[in-house]
C-alpha positions in Angstrom: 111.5 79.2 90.1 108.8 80.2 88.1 107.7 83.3 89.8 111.2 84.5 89.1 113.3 86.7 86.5 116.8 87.9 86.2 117.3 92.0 85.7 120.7 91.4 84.1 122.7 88.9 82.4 125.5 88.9 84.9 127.1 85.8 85.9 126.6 84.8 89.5 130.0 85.4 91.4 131.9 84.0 94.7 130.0 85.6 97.5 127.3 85.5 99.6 123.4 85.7 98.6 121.8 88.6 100.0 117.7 89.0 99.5 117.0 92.4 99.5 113.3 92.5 101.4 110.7 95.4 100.5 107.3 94.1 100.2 106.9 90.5 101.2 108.2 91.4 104.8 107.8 87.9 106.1 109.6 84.4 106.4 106.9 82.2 106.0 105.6 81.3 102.4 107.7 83.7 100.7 108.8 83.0 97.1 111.6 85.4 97.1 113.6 84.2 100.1 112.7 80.3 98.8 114.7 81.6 95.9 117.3 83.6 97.7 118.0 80.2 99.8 117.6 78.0 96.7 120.8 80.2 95.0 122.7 80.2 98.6 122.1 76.4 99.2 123.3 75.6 95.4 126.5 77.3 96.1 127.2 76.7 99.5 127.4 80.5 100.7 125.3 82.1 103.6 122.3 84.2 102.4 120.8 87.4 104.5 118.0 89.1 104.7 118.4 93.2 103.8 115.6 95.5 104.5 116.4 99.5 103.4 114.5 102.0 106.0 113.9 105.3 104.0 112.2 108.4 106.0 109.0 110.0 105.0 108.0 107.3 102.5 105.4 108.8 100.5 103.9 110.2 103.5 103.7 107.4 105.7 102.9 108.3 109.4 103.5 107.0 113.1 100.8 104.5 112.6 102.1 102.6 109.4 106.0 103.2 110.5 104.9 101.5 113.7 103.0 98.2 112.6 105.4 98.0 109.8 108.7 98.4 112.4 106.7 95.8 115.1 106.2 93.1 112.3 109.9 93.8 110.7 111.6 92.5 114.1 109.3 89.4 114.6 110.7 88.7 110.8 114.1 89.7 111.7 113.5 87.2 115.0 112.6 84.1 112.9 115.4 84.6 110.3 117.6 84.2 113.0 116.0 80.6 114.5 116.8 79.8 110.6 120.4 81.1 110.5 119.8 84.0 108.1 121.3 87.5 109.8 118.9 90.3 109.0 120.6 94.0 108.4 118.5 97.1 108.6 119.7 99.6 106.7 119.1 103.6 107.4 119.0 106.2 104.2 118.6 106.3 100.6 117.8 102.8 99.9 119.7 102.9 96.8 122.8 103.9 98.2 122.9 102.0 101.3 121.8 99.1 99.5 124.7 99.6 97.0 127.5 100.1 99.9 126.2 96.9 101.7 126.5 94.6 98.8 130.0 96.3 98.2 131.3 95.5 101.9 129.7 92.1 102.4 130.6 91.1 98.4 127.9 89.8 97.5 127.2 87.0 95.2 124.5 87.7 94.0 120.9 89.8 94.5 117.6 88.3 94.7 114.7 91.1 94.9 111.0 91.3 95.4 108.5 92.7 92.5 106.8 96.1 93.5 104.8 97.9 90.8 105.3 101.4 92.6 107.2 103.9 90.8 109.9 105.1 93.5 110.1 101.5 94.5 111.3 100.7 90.7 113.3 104.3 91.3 115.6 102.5 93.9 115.9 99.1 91.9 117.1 100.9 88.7 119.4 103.1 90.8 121.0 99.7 92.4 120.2 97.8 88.4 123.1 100.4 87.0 125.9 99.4 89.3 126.1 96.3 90.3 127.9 94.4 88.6 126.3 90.9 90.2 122.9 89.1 88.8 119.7 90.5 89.9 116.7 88.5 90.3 113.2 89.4 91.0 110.6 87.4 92.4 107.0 88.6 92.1 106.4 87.4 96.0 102.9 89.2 95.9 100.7 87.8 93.1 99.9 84.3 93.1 100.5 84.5 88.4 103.4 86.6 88.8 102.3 90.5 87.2 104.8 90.2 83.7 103.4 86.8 83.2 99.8 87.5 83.5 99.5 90.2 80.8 102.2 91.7 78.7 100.2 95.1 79.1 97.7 97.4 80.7 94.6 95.7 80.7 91.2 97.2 80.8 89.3 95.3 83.7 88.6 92.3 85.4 86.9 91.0 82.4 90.4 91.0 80.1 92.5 89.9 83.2 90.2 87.3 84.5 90.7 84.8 82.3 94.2 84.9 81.3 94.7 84.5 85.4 92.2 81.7 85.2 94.3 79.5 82.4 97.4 80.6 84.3 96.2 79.9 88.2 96.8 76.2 88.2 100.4 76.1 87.0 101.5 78.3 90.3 98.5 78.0 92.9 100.1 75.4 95.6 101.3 75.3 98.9 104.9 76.7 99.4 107.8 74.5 100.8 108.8 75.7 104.5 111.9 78.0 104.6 115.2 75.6 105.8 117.5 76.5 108.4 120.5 77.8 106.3 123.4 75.5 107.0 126.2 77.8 105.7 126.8 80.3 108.6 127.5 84.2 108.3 131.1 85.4 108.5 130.5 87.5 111.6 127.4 88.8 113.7 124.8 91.8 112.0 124.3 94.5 114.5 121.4 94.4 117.0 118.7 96.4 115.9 117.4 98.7 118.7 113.5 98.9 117.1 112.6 101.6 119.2 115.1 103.7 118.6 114.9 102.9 115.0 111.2 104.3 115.2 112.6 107.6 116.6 115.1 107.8 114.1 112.2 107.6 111.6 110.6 110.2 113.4 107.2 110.0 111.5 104.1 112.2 112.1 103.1 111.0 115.1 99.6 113.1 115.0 98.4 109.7 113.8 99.1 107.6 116.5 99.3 103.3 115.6 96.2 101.3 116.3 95.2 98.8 119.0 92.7 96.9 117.7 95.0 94.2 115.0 98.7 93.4 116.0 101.1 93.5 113.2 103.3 90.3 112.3 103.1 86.7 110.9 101.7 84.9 113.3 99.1 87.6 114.5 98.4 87.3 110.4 97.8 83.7 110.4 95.5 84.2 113.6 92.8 86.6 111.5 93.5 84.1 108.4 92.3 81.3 110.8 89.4 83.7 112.1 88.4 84.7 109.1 88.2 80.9 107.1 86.3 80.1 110.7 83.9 82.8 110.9 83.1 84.9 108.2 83.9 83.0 104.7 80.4 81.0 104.8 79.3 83.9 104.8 81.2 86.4 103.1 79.3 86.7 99.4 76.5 87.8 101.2 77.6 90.3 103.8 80.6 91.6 102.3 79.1 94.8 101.7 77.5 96.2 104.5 79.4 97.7 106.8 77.2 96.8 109.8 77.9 93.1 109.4 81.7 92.9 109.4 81.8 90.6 106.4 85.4 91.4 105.6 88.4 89.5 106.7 90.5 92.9 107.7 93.4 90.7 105.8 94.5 94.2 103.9 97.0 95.4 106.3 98.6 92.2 106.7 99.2 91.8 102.9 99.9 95.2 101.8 102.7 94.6 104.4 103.6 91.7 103.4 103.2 89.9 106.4 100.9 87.3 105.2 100.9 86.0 102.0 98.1 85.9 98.9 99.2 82.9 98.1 98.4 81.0 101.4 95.1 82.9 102.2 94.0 81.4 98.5 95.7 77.9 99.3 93.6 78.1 102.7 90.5 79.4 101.3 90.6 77.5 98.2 91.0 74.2 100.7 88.2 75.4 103.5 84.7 74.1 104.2 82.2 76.7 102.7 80.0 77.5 100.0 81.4 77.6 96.6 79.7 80.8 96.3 81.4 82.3 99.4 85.2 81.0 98.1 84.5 81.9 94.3 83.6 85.7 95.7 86.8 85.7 98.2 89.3 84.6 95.7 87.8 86.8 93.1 89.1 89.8 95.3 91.9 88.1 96.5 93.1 87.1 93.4 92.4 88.4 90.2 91.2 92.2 91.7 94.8 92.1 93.6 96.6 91.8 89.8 94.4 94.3 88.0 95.4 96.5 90.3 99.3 95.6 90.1 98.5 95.4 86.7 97.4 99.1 86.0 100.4 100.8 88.2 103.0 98.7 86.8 102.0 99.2 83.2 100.8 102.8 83.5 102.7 105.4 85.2 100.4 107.7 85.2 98.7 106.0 88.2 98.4 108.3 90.3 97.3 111.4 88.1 94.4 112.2 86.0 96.6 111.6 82.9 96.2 107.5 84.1 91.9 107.9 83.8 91.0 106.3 80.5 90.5 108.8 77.7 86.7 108.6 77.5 86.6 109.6 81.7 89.0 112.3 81.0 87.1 113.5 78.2 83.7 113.7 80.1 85.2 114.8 83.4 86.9 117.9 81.3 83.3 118.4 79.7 81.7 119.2 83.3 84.4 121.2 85.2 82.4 124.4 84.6 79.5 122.3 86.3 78.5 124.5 89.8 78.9 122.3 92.9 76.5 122.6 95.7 79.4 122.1 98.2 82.8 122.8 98.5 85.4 121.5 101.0 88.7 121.7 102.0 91.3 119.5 102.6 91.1 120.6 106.5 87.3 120.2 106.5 87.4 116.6 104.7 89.8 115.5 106.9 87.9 117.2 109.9 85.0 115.1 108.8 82.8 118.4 108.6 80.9 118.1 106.1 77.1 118.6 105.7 76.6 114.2 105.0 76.9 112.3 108.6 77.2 109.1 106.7 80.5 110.2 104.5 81.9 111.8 107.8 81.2 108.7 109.7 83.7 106.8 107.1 86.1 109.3 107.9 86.2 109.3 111.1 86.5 105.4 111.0 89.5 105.5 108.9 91.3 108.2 111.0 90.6 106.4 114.2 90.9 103.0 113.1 93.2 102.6 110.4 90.6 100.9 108.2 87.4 101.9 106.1 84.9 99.5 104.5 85.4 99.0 100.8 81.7 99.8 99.9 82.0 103.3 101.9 85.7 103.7 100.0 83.9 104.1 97.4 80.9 106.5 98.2 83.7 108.3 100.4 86.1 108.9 97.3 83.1 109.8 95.0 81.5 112.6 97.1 85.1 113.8 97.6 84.8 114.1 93.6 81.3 116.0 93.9 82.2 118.1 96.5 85.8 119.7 94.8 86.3 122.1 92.2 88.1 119.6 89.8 89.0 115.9 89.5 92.6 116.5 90.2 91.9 118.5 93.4 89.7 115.4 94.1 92.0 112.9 93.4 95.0 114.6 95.6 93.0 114.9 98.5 91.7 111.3 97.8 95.0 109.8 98.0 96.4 112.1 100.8 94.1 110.7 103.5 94.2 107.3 102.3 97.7 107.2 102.1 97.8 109.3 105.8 95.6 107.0 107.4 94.9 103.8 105.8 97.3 100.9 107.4 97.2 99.7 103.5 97.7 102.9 102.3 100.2 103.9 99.5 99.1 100.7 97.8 98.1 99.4 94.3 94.9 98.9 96.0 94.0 102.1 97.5 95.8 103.8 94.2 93.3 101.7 91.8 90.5 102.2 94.2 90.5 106.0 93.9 91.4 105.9 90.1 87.8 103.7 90.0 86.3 105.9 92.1 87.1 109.1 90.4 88.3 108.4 86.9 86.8 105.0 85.7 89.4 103.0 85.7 88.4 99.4 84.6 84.9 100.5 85.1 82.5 102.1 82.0 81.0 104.7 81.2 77.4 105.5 82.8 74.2 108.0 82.5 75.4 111.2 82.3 74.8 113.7 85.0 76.3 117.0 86.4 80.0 117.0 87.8 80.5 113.3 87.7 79.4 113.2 83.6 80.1 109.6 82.6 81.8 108.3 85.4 79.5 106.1 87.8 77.7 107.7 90.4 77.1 106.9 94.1 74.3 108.5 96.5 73.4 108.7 100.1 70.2 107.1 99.2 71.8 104.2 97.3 73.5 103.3 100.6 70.5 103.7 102.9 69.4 100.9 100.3 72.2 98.6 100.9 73.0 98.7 104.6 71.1 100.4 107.9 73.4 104.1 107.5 72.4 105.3 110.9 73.3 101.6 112.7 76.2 102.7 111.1 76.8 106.1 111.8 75.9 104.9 115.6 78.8 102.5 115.4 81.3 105.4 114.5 80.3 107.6 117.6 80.6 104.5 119.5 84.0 104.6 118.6 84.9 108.1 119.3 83.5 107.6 123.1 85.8 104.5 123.5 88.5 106.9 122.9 87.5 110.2 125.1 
């Protein structure tokens, strides 16, 4: 498969395949199980579906454990209609992953790519023991991330076109799944999801949201909506929040419950302006693989080390810079501070799960402007993200701060106090863009639907 590469040179033994799920938590138009099935139907063994469960991952709360943990048994649901068991495992992935392949004997070990460093933490631990091949699929791009660029690259202006020249060798539609014809050797234990969820025990003080359902087919529902009744329009009123010109895919793909790959074959197929598409895929695609691009290939990606040296040089030359306001994490995530239009994109994230990209932006900035150094900004930055976002702890949000804060595939600007040479972002910039009280209005709104 062409999406695919093997982590070892270890010859495939007797056994069954096992697919070891992480990030393309779906059964539909997944290239990693297509794989996992092509290996099993080869040599006529059974194949089944893994998925490792680790507490507290990187701070995950009630509200991502819970849409994650709803769409996991609507995948686990399906694989069974296609006689593929699904095993939920509980603990260190690494070890429980290693003690499963052990008592099943596997055959072999197909994997899905994830550019996160405690992700490749778990695949290294389970890399130097196993003593059966490997594979990983990159599931997630459309160009899978090692083909695409050998290295970091430094924007969508370097990436871009070695996407382009790649995109039509791997952009089509993906075969349907088969029902495996070689059965399991036994039954997998029933999974009891909500007591799986209180094993877990995340912070519940951010409770799951009821305005998107998690899961495939709720996923192909807001694909369908979207192509419908925003995509004609989407170059154009992407970026004010009042218009709701995105297609609130983000969840759905950072869990990988629907696949890039079909949104672009849908899109890419769709009647709309060119304009509108060209726009779409532009995020969808190549914006998607810079940002896998910079986390897999820079491990600083999370840390001011990973700015580019001319931000951290500029950004070191105006920490002495005074600060009109200062904030703490309690008061940011409080929303009380003295702009109504940053708090508003607060409170929308907190209560909803999702904030507009163009406020992610002005939010993350002023969170620069209003801290006593880039790295205090950049760990409260990623904190509520990652504690509220659905699509949080992601190479999206990750890159999306790093932009924000520390020029990352962005250049350098006008110099001015605090921010120096990174790009700057003001309240009267936005009130230039997009009616900021309609908006504002909208978020109270909110807050009233809830008391």
């Amino acid at each position: 498969m062409k999406n695919s590469r093997s982590l070892n040179n270890v010859t495939f033994k007797a056994g069954p395949i096992i697919y070891w799920l992480s990030r393309e938590q779906r059964v539909r138009d997944n290239w990693a199980l297509l794989q996992a099935q092509e290996y099993a139907l080869d040599r006529q063994v059974p194949l089944a579906v893994a998925f490792t469960l680790a507490p507290h991952f990187l701070g995950a709360t009630l509200r991502q454990y819970d849409f994650m943990l709803r769409g996991l048994a609507q995948t686990a649901a399906s694989l069974v209609q296609h006689n593929i068991p699904f095993f939920l495992l509980k603990g260190d992935p690494g070890t429980t992953l290693l003690a499963f392949l052990a008592e099943v004997e596997a055959g072999a070990l197909v994997t899905d790519f994830d550019p996160l460093r405690l992700k490749r933490q778990w695949k290294n631990q389970v890399l130097a023991r196993v003593q059966i091949p490997v594979v990983e699929v990159d599931a997630h791009n459309i160009v899978p991330c090692w083909l695409a660029s050998g290295k970091q690259e430094f924007g969508a202006y370097t990436l871009r076109p070695k996407i382009h020249r790649l995109l039509p060798d791997f952009l089509d539609e993906p075969p349907p799944l088969e029902k495996h014809p070689f059965p399991w050797p036994g039954t997998a234990p029933a999974i009891d999801w909500s007591q799986t969820l209180a094993w877990v025990a995340p912070d519940p003080r951010v409770p799951p949201v009821s305005w998107l359902q998690p899961g495939e087919d709720a996923a192909r529902k807001m694909l369908q909506a979207f192509i419908r009744d925003g995509l004609s329009r989407y170059a154009d009123d992407r970026n004010d929040p009042n218009l709701q010109g995105q297609s609130n895919l983000s969840p759905y793909l950072h869990f990988g419950q629907l696949g890039a790959q079909r949104v672009a074959w849908e899109v890419q197929g769709a009647n709309a302006p060119a304009a509108a598409k060209q726009a779409f895929l532009e995020e969808l695609i190549v914006r998607r693989e810079l940002s896998d691009n910079f986390c897999y290939y820079n491990p600083d990606y999370d840390s001011f080390a990973g700015f580019p040296e001319w931000a951290r040089k500029t950004l070191d030359q105006h920490r002495p810079d005074p600060r009109e306001y200062l904030y703490s994490l309690a008061e940011f995530e409080k929303a009380r501070t003295h702009d109504a239009l940053w708090n508003a994109a607060q409170q929308e994230m907190v209560r909803r799960g999702k904030m507009h990209g163009y406020l992610r932006m002005y939010w993350a900035k002023k969170i620069l402007e209003w801290t006593a150094s880039p790295e205090e900004a950049l760990k409260i930055a990623l904190y509520l993200n990652d504690r509220y976002e659905l699509d949080g702890r992601d190479p999206n949000g990750y890159v999306g701060v790093a932009w924000s804060l520390g020029g990352v595939h962005d250049r350098a600007w006008g110099e001015r106090p605090v921010f120096g040479k990174i790009r700057y972002m003001s309240l009267s910039g936005c009130k230039r863009k997009f009616k900021v009280d309609q908006y504002i209005a909208w978020v109270e709104g909110l807050g009233q639907q809830e008391s």
